[in-house]
N, CA, C and O atoms as a DFTB+ gen file, in Angstrom:
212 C
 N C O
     1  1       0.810      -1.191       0.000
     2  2       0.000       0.000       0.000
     3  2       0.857       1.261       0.000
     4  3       0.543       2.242      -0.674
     5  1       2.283       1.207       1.004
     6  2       2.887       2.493       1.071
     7  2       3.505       2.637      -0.355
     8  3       3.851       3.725      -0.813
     9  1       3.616       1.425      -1.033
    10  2       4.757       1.686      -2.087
    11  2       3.732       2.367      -3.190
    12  3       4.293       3.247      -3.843
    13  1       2.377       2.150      -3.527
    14  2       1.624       2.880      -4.188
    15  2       1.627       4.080      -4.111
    16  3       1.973       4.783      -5.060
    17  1       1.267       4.523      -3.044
    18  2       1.138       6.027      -2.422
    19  2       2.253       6.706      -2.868
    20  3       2.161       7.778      -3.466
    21  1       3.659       5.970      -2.536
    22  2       4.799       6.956      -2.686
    23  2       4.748       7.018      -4.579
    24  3       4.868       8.106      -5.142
    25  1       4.541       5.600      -5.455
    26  2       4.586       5.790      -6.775
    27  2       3.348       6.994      -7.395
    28  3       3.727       7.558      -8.422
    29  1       2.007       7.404      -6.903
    30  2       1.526       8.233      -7.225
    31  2       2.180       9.693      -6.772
    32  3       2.234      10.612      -7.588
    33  1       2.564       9.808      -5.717
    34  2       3.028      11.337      -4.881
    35  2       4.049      11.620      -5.127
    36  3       4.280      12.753      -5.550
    37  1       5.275      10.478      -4.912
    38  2       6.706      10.734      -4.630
    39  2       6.884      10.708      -2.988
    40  3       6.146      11.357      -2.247
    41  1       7.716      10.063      -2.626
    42  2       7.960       9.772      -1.159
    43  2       8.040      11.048      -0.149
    44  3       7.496      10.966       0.952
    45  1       8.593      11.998      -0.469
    46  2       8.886      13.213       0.186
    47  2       7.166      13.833       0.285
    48  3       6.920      14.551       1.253
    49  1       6.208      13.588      -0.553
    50  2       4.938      13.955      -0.661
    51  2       3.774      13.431       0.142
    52  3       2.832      14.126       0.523
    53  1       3.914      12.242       0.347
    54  2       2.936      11.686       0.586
    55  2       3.108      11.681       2.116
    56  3       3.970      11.664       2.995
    57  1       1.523      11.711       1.877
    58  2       0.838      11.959       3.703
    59  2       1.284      10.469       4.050
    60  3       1.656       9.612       3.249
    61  1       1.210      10.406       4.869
    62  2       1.496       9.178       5.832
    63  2       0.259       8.648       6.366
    64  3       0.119       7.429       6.468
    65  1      -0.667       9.472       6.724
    66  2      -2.086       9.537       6.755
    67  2      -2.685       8.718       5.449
    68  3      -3.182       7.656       5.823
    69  1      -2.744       8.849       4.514
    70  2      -3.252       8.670       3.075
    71  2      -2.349       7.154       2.865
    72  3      -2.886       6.223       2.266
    73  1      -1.197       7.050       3.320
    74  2      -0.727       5.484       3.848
    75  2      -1.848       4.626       4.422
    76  3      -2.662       4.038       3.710
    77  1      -1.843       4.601       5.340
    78  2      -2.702       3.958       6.849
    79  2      -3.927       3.927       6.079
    80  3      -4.278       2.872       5.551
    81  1      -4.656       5.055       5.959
    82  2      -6.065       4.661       4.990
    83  2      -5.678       3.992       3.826
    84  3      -6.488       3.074       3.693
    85  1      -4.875       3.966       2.919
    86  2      -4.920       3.086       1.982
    87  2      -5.027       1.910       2.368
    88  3      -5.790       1.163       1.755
    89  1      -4.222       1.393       3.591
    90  2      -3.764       0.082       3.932
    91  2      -5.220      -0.358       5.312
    92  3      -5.319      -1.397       5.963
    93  1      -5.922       0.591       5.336
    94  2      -7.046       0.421       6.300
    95  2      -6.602       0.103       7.497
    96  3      -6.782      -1.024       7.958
    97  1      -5.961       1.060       8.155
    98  2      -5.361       1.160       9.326
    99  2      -5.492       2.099       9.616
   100  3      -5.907       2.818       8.707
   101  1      -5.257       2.846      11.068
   102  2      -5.764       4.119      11.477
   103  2      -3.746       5.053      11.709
   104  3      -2.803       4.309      11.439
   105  1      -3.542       5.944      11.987
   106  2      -1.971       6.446      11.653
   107  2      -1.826       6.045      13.277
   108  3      -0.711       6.333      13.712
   109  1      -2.445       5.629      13.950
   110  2      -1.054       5.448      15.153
   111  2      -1.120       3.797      14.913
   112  3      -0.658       3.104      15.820
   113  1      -1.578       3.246      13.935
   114  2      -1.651       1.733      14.002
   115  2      -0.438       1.838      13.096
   116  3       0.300       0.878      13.316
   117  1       0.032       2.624      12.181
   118  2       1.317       2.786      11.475
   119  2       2.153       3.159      12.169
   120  3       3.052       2.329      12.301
   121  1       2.317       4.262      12.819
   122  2       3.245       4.262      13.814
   123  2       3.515       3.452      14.905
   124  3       4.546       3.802      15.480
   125  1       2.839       2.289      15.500
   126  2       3.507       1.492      16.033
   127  2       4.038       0.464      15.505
   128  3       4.661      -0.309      16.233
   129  1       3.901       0.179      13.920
   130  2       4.865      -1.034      13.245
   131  2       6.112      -0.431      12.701
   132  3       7.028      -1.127      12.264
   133  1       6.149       1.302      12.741
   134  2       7.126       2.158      11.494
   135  2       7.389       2.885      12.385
   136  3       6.346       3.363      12.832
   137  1       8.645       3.391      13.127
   138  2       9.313       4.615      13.843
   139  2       8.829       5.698      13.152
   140  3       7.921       6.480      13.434
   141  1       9.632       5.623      12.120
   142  2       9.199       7.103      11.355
   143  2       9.321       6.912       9.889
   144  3       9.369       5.783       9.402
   145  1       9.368       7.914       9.231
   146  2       8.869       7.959       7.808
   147  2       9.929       6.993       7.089
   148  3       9.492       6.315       6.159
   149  1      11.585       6.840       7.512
   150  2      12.603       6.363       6.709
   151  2      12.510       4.925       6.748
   152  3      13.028       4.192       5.906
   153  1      11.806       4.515       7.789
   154  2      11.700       2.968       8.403
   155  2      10.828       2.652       7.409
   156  3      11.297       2.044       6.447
   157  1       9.244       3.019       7.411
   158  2       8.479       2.836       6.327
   159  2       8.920       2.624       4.987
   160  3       8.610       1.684       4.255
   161  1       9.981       3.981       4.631
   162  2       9.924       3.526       3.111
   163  2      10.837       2.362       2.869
   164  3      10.866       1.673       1.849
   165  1      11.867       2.185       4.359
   166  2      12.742       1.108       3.784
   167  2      11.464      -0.447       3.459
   168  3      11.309      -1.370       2.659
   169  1      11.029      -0.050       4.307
   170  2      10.240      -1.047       4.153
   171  2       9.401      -1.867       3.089
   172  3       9.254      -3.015       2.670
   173  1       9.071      -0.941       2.959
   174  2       7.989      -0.790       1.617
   175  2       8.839      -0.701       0.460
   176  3       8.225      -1.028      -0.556
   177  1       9.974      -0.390       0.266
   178  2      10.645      -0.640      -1.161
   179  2      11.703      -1.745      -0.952
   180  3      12.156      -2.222      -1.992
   181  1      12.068      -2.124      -0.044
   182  2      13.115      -3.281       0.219
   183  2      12.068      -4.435      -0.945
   184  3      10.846      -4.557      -1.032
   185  1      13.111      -5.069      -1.638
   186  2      12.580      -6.110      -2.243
   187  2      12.365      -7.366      -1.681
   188  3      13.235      -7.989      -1.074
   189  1      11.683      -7.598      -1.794
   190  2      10.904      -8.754      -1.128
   191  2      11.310     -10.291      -1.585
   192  3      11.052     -10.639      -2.737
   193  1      11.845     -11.056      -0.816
   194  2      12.358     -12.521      -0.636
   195  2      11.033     -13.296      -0.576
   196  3      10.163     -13.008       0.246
   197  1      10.889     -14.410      -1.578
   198  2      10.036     -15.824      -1.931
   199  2      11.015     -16.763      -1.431
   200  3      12.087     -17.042      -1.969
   201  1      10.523     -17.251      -0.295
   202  2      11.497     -18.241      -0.028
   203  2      10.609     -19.792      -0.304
   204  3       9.651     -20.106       0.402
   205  1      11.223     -20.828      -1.671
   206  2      10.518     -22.124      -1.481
   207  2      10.921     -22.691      -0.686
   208  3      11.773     -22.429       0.163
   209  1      10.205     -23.733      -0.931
   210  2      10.331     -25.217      -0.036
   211  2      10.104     -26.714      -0.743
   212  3      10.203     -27.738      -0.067
């Protein structure tokens, strides 16, 4: 959801607010999984590991 937001806005733009509602969460339910804004985006753009089995 965050990585949308930042591809429509640009990261420096986007509400953080407009995060959390995208992702149907309320903003302190984001702030307790995300310190702050840099944590999020690592987050959200770190590429993501498929691990089989």
């Amino acid at each position: 959801m965050a990585r949308e937001v930042f591809d429509e806005v640009g990261i420096e733009q986007a509400a953080l607010n407009d995060v959390a509602r995208r992702a149907g969460v309320g903003p302190g339910t984001l702030w307790r999984h995300f310190a702050n804004r840099d944590a999020l985006v690592t987050a959200s753009t770190r590429p993501r590991v498929v691990e089989s089995t």
